[in-house]
C-alpha positions in Angstrom: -5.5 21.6 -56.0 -2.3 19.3 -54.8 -3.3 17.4 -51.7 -2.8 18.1 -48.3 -2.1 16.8 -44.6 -0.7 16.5 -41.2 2.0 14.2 -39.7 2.0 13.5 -35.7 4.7 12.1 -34.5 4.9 9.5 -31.2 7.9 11.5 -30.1 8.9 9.0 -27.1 8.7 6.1 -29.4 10.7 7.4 -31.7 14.2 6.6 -31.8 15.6 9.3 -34.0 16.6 7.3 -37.2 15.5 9.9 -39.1 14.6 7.6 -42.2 11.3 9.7 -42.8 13.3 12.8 -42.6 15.7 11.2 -45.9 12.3 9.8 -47.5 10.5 13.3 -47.1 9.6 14.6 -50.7 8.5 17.7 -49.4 11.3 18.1 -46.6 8.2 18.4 -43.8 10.4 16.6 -41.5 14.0 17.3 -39.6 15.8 16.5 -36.5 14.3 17.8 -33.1 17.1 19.4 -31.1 15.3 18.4 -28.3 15.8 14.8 -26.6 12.8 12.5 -25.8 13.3 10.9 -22.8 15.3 7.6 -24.1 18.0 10.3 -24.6 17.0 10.2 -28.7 16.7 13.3 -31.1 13.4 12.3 -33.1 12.4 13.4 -35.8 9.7 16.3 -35.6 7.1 18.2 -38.4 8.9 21.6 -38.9 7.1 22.3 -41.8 3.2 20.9 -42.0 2.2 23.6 -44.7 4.6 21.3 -47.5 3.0 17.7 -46.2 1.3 16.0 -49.3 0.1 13.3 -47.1 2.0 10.8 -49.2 2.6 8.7 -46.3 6.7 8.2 -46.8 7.4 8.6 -43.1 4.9 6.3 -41.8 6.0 3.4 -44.6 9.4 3.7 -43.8 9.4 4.3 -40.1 10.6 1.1 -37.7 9.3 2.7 -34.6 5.4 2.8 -36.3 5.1 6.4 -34.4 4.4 8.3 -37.4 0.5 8.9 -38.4 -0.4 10.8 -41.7 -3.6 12.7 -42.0 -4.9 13.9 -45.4 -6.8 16.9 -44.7 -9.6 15.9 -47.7 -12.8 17.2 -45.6 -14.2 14.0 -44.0 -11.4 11.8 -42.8 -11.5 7.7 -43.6 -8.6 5.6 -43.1 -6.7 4.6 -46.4 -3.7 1.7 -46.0 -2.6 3.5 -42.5 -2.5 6.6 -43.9 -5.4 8.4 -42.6 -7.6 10.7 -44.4 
């Protein structure tokens, strides 16, 4: 069974780069068309039912607003990406 998980997103920290959008393998991630209130488009889950809990987005995120969850059964924290 392939793995799976959750992203959450700090929305007002984010600043829209979209770096874990590009770095996605499972394209979870795109552009919110909606602006936070800095006036940024960040980057929002569209698409949790792909996420492999890989933990791209939070590695390569400058903001540090991204947290991954692997949804494994009982959740322990693994190198910042949780589950």
């Amino acid at each position: 069974m392939a793995r799976k998980g959750t992203v959450v997103i700090d929305r007002e920290l984010c600043k829209g780069c979209l770096l874990c959008v590009h770095f996605c393998p499972m394209n979870v991630l795109e552009a919110d068309p909606q602006p936070n209130a800095m006036g940024s488009y960040p980057s929002k889950a569209a698409h949790l039912g792909h996420c492999s809990a890989c933990g791209n987005c939070f590695e390569v995120c400058p903001d540090l607003c991204i947290t991954v969850y692997a949804l494994e059964g009982v959740a322990k924290e693994l190198n910042h990406v949780q589950g």
